[in-house]
N, C-alpha and C positions, 0 to 999 in steps of 0.2 A: 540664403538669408538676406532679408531687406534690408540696408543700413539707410537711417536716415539722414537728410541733409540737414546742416543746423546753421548755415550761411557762414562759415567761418572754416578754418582749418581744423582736424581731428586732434582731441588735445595732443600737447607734447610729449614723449616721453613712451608713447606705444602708435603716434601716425604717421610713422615711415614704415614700422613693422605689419600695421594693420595691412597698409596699402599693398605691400609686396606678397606680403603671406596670403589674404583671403583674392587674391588674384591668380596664385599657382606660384609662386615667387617669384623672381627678376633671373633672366639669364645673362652674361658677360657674353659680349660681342667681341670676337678677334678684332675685329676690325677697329674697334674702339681705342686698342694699345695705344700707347702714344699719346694718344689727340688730349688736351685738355679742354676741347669742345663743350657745349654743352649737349649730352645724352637726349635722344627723342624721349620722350614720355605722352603717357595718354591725354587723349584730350582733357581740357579741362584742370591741368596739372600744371603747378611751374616749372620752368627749367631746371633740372636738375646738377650739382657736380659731377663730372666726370669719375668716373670710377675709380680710372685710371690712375688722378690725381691722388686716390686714397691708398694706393698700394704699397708697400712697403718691402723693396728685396733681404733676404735674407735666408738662413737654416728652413725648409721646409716645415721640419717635426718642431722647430722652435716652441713650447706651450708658453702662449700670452696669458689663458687662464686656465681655471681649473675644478673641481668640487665633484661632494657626492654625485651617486644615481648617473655615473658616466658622463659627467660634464667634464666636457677637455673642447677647450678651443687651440689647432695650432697656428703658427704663422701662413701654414698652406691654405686652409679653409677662413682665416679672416680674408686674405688677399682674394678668395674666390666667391665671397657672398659680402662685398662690400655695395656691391650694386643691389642690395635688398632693403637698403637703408639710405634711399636715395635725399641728399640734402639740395637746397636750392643752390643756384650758380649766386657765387660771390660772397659764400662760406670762407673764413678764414680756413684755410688747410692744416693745420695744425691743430683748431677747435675740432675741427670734422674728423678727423683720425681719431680725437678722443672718443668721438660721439659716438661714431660708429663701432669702433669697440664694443663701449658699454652698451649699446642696442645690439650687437650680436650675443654681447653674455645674455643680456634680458633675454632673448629669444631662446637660448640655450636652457635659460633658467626654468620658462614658460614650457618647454618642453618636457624638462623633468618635474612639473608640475602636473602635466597632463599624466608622465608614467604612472604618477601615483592615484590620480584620478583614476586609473583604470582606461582609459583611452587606448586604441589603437590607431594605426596610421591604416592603410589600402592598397596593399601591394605596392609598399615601397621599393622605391628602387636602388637606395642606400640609406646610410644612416643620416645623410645630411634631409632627403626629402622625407624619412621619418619625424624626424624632430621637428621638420615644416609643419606637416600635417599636424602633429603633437598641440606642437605651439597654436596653430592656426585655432584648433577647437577650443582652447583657453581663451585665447583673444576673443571668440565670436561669443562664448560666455559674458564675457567682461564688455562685449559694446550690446547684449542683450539688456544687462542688467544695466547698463546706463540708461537705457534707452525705458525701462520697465521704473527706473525711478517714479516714488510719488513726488507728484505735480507742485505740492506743500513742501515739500523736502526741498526740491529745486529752487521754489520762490525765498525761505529760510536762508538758503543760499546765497542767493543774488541780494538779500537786504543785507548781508551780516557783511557781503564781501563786493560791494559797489567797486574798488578800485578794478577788480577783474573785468568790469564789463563798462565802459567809457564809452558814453553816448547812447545808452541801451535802455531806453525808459522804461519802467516799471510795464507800461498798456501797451508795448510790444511781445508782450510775452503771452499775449492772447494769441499770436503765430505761434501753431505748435512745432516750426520748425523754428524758432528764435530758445522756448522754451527748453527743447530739445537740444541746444549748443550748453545752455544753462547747465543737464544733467551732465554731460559729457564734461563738463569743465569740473563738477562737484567729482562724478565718479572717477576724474583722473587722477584727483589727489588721492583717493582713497585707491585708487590701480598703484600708485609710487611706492605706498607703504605696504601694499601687499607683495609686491617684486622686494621689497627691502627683506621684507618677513622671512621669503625664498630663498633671499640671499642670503642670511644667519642661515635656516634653516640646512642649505647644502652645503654651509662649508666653505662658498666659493672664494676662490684666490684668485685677481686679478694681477699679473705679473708687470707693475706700471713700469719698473726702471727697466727692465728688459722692452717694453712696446717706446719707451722716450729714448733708449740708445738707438732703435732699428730710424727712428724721426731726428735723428742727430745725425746718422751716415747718409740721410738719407740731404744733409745740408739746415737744420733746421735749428732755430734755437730749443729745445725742447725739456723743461724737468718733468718728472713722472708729474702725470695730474692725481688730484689727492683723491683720495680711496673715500669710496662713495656708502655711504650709509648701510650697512647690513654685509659688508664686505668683510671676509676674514684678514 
């Protein structure tokens, strides 16, 4: 699938997920332990945080989250797919451990969305590259359908909500790749409310004061961040 370019970053909130999932996902380098370096990434990409920095020891089976349709995230599998949510270097570390979190429920969420689509994965190799694949085919839905917006829809857009696009004259949007940032900016609010919907919809329990105690031994000043819309 062709993803188009729209001169700008992939909105918020699902382009860390896009990038790692419709790539095959990110894998953790041993070699990485330790280093708060900045990670290689593909060309073209900013520097990303270390992964490392996002790690958190503790209880293996500890569940951070949880919901219908087999959604369990534990402290084993945040710590090993924190590199799939790669954030830029000079992220505050304590905003980034929230984020990441709540972009792996999303992706967890997105996967049991796909279950119920009907979806299958392709000779997975566990449950974790199941729910990639899952997710992955949700996502490439959801940047279809940005991409599939009408042209009036977009334009609607950009006049009702000027403060989103600063410096972006109206007769640049004759670049179907400017326009095309445009959709991508409209379909991501309307992607938030859809992951919200998912979120009632499963149930899901995000375990905050348990993930802010594991950011407190870990040295940090940390209270649970507050529980995100469609959250049980």
């Amino acid at each position: 699938m062709k993803i188009l370019s729209h001169g700008g970053p992939l909105p918020l909130g699902w382009a860390a997920l896009v990038f790692c999932l419709l790539a095959g996902g990110c894998r953790h380098s041993p070699e990485a332990a330790g280093s708060a370096a900045p990670e290689p990434v593909p060309a073209g990409m900013p520097p990303r945080l270390s992964a490392e920095a996002l790690r958190c020891p503790g209880a293996d089976d500890l569940v951070l989250a949880e919901g219908r349709h087999g959604i369990v995230l534990t402290l084993a599998e945040y710590n090993a797919r924190v590199d799939e949510v790669p954030l830029p270097v000079g992220s505050d570390t304590v905003q980034a451990c929230w984020a990441t979190l709540d972009r792996i429920v999303d992706h967890k969420v997105c996967a049991a969305e796909g279950r119920l689509r009907g979806y299958t994965a392709d000779d997975p190799r566990n449950l974790r590259d199941e729910e990639r694949q899952l997710a992955r085919q949700v996502l490439e839905q959801g940047m279809l359908a940005a991409q599939l917006l009408p042209d009036d829809e977009a334009l609607k857009f950009f006049h009702e909500h000027p403060a989103l696009f600063p410096g972006l004259p109206e007769a640049s949007l004759k670049e179907p790749a400017l326009l095309t940032h445009v959709k991508f900016t409209l379909h991501n609010r309307r992607w938030r409310q859809q992951v919200d919907q998912w979120l009632v919809r499963e149930k899901v329990v995000v375990h905050r004061d348990r993930f802010a105690a594991l950011l407190r031994e870990r040295g940090f000043t940390a209270e649970p961040a507050p529980r995100r819309e469609g959250e049980s």
